[in-house]
Backbone as CSV, one residue per row, in Angstrom:
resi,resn,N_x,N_y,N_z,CA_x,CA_y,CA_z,C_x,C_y,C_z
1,UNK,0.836,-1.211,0.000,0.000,0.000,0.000,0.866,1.255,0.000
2,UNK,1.898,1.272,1.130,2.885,1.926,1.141,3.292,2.470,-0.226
3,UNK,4.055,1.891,-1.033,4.436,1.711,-1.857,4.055,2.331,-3.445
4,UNK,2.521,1.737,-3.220,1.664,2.394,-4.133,1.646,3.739,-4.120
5,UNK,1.746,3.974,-2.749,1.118,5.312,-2.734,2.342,6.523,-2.898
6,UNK,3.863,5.795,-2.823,4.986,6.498,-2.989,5.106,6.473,-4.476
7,UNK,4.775,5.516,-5.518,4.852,5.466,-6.699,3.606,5.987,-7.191
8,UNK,2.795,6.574,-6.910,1.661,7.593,-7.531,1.923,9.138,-6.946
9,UNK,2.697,9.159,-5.763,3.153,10.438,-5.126,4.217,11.061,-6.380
10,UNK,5.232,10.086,-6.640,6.457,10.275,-7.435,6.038,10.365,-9.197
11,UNK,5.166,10.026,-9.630,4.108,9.384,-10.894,3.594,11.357,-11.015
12,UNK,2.720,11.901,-9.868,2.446,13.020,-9.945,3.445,14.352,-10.324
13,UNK,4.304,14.128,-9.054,5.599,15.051,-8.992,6.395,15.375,-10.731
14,UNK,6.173,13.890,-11.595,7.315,13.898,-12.586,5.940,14.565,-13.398
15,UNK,5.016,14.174,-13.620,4.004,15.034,-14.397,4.158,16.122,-14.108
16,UNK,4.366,16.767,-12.905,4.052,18.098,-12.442,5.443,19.057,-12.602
17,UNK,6.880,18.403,-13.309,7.902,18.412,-13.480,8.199,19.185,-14.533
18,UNK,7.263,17.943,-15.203,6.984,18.056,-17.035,6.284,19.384,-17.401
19,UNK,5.430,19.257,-16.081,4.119,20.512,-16.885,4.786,21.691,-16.642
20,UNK,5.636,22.065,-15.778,6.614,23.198,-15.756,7.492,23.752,-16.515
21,UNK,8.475,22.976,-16.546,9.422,22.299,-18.004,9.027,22.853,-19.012
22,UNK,7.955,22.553,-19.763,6.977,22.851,-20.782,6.583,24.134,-21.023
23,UNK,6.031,24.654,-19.326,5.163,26.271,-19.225,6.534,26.912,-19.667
24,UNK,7.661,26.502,-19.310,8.625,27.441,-19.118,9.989,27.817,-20.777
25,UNK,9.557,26.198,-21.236,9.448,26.171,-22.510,8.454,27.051,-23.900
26,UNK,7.446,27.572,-23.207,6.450,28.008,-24.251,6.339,29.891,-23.759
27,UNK,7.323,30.196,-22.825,6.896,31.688,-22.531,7.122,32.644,-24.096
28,UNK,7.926,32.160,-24.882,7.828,33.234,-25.705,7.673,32.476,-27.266
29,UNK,6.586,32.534,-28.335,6.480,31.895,-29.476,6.848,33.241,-30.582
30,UNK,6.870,32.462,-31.441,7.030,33.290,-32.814,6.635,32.160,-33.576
31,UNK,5.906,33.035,-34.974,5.247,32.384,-36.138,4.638,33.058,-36.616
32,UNK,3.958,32.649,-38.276,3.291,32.967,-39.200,2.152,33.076,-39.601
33,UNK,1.549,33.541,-40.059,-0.279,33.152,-40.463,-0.521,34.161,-41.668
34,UNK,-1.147,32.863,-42.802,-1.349,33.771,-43.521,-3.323,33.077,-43.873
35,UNK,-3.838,33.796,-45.019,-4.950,33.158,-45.232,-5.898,34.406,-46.570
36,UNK,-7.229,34.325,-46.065,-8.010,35.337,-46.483,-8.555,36.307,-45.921
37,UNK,-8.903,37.419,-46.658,-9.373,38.892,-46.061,-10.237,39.919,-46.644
38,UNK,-10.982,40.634,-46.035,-11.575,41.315,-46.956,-11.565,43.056,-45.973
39,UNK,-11.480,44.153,-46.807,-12.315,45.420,-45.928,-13.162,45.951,-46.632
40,UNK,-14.065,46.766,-45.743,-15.333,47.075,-45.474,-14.964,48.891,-45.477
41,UNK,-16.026,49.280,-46.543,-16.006,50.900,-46.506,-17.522,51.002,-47.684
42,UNK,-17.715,52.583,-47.256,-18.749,53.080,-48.235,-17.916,53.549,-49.043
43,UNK,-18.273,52.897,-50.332,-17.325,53.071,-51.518,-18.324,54.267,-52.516
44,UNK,-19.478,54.278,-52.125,-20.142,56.078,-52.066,-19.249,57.160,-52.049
45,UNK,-18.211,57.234,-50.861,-17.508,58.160,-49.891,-16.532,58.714,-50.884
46,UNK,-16.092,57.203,-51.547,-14.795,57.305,-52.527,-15.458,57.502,-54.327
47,UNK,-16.430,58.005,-54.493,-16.871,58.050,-55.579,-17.332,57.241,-56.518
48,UNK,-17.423,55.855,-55.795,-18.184,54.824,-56.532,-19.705,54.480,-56.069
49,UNK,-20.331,54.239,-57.103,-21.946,53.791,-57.181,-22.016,52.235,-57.827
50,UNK,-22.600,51.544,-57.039,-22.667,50.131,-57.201,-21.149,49.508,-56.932
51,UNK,-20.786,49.729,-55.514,-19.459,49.017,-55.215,-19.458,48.087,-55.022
52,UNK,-19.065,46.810,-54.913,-18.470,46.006,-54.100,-17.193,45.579,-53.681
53,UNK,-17.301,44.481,-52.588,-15.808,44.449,-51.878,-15.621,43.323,-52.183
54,UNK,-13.957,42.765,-52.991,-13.634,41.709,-53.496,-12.883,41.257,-52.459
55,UNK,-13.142,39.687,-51.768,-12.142,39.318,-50.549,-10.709,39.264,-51.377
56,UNK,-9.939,39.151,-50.267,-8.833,39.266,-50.756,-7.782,38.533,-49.895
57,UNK,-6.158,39.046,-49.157,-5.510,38.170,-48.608,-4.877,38.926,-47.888
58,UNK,-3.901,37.752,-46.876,-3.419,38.074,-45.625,-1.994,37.908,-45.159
59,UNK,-1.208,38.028,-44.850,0.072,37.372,-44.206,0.346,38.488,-42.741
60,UNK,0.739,37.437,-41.717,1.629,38.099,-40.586,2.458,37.575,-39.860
61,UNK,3.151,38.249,-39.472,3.980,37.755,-38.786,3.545,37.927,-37.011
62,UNK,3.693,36.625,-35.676,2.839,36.744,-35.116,4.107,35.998,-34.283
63,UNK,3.647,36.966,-32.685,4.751,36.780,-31.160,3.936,36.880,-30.160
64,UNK,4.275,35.770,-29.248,3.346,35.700,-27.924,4.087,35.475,-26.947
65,UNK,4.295,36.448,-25.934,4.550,36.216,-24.419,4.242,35.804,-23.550
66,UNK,4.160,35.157,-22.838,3.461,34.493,-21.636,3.975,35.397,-20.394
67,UNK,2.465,35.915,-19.851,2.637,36.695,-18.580,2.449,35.750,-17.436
68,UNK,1.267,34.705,-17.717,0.848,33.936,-16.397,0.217,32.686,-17.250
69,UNK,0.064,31.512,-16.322,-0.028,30.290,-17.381,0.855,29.267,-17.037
70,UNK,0.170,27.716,-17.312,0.347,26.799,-16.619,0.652,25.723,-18.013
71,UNK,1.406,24.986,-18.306,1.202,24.095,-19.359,0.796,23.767,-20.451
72,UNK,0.769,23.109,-21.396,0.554,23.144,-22.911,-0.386,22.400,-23.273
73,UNK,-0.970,22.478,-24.404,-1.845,21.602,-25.260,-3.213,21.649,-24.660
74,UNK,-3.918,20.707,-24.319,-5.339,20.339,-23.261,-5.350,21.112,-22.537
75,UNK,-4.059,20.405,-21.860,-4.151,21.275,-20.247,-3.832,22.640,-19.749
76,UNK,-3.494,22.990,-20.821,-2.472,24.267,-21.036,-3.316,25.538,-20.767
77,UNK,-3.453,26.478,-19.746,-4.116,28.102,-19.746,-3.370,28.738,-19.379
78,UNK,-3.591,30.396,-19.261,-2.685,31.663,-19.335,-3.032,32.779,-20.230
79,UNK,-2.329,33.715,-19.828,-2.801,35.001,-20.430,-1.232,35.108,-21.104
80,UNK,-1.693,35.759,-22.289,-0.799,36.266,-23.337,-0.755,37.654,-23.965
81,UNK,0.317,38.235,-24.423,0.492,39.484,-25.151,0.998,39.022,-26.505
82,UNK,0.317,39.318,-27.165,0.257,38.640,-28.604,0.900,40.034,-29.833
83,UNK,1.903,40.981,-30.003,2.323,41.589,-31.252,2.253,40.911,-32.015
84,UNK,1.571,41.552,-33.298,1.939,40.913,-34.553,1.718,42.454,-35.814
85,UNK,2.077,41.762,-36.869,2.337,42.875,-37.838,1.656,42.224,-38.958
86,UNK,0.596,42.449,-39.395,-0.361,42.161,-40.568,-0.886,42.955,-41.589
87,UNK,0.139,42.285,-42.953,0.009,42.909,-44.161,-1.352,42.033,-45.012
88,UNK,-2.247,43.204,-45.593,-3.674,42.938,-45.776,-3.491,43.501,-47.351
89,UNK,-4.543,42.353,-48.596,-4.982,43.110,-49.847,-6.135,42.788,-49.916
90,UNK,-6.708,43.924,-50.578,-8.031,43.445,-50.838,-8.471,44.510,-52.017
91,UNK,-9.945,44.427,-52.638,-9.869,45.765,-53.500,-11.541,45.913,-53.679
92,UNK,-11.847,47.166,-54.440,-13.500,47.129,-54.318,-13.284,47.484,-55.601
93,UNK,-14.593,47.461,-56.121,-15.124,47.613,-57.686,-16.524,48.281,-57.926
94,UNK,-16.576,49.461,-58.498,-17.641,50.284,-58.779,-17.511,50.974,-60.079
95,UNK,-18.769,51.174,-60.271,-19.452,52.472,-61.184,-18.515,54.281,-60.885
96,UNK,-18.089,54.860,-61.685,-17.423,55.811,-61.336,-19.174,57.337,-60.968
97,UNK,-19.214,58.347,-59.893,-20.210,58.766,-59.973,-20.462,60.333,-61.010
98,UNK,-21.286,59.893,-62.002,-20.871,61.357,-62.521,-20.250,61.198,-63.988
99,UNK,-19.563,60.002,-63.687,-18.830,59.198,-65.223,-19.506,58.735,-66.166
100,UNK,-18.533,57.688,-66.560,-19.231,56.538,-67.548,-19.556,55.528,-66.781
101,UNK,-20.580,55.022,-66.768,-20.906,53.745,-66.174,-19.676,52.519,-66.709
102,UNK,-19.692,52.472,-68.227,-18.840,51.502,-68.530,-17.750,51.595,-68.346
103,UNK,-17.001,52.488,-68.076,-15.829,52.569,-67.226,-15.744,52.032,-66.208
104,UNK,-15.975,51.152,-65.348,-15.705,50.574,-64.420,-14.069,50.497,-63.616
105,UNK,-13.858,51.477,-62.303,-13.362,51.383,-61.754,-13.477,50.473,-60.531
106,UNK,-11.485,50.064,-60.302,-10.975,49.112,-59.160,-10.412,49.661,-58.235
107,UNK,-10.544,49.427,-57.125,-9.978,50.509,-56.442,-8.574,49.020,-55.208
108,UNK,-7.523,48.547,-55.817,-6.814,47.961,-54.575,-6.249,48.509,-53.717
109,UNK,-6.337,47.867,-52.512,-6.350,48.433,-51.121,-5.471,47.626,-50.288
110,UNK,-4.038,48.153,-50.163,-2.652,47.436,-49.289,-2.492,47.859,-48.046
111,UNK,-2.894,47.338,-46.905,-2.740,47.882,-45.320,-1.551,47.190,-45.061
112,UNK,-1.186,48.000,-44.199,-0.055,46.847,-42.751,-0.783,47.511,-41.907
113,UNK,-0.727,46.693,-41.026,-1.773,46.958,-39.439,-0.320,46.462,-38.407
114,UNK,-0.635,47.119,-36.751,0.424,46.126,-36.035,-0.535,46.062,-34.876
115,UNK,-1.356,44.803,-34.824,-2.178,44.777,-33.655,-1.311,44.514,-32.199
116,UNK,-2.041,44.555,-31.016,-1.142,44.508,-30.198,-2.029,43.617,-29.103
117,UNK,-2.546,42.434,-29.005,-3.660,42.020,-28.512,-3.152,41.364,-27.392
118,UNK,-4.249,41.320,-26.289,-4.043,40.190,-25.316,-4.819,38.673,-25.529
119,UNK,-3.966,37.464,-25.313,-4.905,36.333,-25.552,-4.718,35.519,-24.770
120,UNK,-6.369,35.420,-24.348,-6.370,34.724,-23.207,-6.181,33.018,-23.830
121,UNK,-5.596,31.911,-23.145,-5.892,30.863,-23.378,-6.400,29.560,-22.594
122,UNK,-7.205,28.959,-22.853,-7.586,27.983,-22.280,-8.122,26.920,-22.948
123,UNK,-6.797,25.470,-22.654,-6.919,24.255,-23.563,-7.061,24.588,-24.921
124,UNK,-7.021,24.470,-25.914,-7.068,24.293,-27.276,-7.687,26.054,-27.690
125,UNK,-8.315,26.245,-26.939,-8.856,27.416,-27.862,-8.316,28.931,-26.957
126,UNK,-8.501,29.818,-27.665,-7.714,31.385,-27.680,-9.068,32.547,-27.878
127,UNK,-8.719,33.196,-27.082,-9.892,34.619,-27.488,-8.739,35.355,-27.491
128,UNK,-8.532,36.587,-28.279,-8.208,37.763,-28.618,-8.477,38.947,-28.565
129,UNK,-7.955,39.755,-27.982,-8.845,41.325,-28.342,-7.435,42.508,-27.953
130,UNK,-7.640,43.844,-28.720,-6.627,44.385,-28.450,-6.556,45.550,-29.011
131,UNK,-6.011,46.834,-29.229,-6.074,47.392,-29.902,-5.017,47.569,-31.527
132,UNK,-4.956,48.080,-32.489,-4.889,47.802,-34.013,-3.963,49.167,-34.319
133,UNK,-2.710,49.343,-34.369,-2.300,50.878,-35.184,-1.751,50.416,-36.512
134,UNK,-2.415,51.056,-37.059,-2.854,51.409,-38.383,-0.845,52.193,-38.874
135,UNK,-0.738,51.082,-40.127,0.885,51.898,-40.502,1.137,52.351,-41.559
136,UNK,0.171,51.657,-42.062,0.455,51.923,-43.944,-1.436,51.833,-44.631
137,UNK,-1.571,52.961,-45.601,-2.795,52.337,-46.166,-2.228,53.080,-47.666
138,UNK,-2.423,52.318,-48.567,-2.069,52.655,-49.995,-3.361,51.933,-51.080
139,UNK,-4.087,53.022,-51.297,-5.129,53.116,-52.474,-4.524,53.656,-53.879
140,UNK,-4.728,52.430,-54.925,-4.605,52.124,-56.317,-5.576,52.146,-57.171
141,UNK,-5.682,52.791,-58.340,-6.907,53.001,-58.761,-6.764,51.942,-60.372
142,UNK,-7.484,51.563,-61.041,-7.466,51.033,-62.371,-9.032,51.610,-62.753
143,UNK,-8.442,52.236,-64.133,-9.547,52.463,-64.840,-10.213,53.753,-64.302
144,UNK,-10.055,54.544,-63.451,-10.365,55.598,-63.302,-9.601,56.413,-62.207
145,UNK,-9.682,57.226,-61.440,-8.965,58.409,-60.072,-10.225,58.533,-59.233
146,UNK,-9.244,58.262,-57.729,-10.081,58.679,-56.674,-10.150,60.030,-56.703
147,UNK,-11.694,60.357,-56.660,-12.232,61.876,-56.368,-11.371,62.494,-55.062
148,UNK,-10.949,61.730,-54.257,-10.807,61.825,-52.920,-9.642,61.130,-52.082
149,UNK,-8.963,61.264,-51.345,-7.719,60.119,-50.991,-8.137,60.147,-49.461
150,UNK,-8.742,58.307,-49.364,-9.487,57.931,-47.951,-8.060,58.173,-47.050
151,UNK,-7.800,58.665,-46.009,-7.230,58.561,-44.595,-7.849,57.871,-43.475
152,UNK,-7.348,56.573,-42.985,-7.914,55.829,-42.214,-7.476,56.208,-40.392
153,UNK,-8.431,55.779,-39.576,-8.025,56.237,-38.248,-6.588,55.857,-38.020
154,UNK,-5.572,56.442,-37.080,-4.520,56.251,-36.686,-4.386,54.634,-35.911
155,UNK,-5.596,54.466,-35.244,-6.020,53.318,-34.463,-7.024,52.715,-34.438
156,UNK,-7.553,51.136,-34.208,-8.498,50.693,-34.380,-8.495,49.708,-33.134
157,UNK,-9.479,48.406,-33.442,-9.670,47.667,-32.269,-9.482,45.832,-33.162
158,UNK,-9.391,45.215,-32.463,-9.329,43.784,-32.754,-10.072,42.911,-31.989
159,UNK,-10.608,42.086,-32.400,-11.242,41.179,-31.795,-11.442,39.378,-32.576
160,UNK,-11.010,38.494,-31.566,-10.675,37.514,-32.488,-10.452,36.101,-31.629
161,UNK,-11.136,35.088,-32.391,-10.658,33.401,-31.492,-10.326,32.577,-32.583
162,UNK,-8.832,31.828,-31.605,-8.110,30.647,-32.446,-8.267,29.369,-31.907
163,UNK,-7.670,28.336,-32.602,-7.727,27.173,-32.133,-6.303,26.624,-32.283
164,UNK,-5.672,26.403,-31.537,-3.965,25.482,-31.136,-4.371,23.641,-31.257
165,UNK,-3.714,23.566,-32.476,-3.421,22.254,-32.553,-1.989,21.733,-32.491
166,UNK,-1.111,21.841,-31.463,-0.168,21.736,-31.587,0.610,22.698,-32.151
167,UNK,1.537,23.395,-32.706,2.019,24.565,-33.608,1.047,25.115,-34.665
168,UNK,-0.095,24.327,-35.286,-1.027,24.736,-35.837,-2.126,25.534,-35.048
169,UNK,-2.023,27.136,-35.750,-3.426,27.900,-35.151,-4.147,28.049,-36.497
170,UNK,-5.534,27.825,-36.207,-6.718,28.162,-37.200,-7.082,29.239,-36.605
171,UNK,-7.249,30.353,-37.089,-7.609,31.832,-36.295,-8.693,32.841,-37.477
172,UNK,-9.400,33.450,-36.420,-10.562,34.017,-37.147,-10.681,35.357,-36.408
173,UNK,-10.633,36.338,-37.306,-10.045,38.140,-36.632,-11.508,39.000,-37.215
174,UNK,-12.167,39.722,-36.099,-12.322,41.107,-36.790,-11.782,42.541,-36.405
175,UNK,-11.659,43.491,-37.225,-11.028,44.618,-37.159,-11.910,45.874,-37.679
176,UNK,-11.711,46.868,-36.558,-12.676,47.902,-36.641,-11.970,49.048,-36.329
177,UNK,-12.568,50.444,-36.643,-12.074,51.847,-36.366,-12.776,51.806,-35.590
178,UNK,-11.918,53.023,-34.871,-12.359,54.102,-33.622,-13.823,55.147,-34.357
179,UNK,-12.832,55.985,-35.198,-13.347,56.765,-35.753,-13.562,56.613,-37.527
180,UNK,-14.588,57.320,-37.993,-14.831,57.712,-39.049,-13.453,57.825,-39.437
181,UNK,-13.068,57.639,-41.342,-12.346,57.552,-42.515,-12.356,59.332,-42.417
182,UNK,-11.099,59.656,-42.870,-11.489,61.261,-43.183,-10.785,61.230,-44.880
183,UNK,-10.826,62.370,-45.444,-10.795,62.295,-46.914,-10.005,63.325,-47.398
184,UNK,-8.864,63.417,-47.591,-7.779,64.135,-48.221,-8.509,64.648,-49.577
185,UNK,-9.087,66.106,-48.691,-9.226,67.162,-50.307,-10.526,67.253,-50.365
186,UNK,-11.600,66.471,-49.690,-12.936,66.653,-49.480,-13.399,67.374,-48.577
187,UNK,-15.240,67.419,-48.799,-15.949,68.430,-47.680,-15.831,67.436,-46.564
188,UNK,-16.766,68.090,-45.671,-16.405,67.299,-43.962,-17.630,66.625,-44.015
189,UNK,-18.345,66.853,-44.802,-19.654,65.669,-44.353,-19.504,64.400,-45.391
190,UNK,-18.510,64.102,-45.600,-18.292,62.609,-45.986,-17.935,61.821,-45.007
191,UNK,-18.754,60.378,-44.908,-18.430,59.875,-43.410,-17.967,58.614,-44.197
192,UNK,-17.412,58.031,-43.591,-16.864,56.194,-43.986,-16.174,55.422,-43.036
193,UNK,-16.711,54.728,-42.063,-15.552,53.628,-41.329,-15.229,52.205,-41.651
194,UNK,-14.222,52.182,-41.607,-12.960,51.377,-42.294,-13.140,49.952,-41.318
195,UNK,-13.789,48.517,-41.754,-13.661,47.939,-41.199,-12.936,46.346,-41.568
196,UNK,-12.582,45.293,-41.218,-12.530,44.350,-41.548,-11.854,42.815,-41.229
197,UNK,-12.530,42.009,-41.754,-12.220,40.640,-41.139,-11.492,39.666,-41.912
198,UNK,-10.611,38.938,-41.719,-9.832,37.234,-41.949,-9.716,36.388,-41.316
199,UNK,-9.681,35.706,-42.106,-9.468,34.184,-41.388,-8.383,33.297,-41.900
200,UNK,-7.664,32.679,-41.386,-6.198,32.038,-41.434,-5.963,30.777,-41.180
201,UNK,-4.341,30.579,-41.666,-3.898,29.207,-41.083,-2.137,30.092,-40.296
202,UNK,-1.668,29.159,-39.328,-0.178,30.153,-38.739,0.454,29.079,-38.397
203,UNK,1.632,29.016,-38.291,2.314,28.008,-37.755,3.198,29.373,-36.425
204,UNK,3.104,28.515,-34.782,3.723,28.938,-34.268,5.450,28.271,-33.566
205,UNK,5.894,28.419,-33.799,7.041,27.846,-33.034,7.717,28.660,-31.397
């Protein structure tokens, strides 16, 4: 009985060894994610009639710290500070207003974003949320000129849940402004906020 109970005492301890080992192994990751994407605007704002938004794509580069947190995989919870730097394309397509209809303008749309999120984790799955600064936005026109050159908020918000399969995350993001789009060279009552969502595959190491 004795015995048993020293070899399930010692059985615990080396699990509880491991699960340390491990936590202490995983405080800081780095990795990739790339996938699909799309953003969201009144393409009204920008001088198109009958817009739409063509999804488009994603890549980032993605780092997680461990502030507090116990072990990996299943068993694994903790809070995280998650930087990452996410380069976004996407593009919309409209009627020019005022134009030729058959002219049909494209309007592609290249962000880098550097979100800065906290993620909580527990067992397999991840919630996200954080705030978004905004680094780069570069509007391309085909087939016609923006009336207007959109300026997006300085900052935005994030919100988002993954799933950890081992170094594999499946992750699903949305992204929103603070404030209203303002418009380089326009009146002030043009309103537009800049929003948008992807979804991914990342490998973390």
């Amino acid at each position: 009985m004795k015995k048993g109970l020293i070899l399930a005492l010692m059985a615990v301890l080396t699990m509880g060894a491991a699960g340390i080992e491990n936590a202490a192994a995983q405080k800081f990751e780095l990795g990739i994610r790339g996938g699909i994407a799309a953003q969201s605007m009144d393409t009204k704002a920008i001088g198109l009639i009958n817009g739409k938004s063509n999804p488009g794509w994603h890549a980032a580069v993605a780092t997680r710290f461990r502030i507090i947190g116990f072990g990996g995989g299943l068993l694994g919870a903790g809070l995280y500070v998650q930087p990452e730097v996410v380069y976004s394309q996407s593009s919309f397509k409209g009627d020019p207003i005022g134009g030729d209809e058959a002219a049909q303008t494209k309007i592609n749309l290249n962000t880098v974003d550097a979100p800065l999120l906290l993620s909580v984790k527990l067992s397999l799955f991840r919630i996200q949320f954080g705030p978004v600064f905004n680094l780069m936005n570069n509007f391309n026109t085909t087939g016609g000129e923006l009336e207007f050159q959109p300026l997006r908020s300085a900052m935005g918000y994030a919100l988002g849940a993954s799933i950890d399969l081992g170094p594999l995350v499946i992750d699903g993001r949305y992204h929103g402004d603070f404030k209203d789009m303002s418009f380089k060279g326009s009146v002030e009552d043009i309103k537009s906020r800049f929003s948008s969502w992807s979804v991914g595959v990342g490998l973390m190491f």
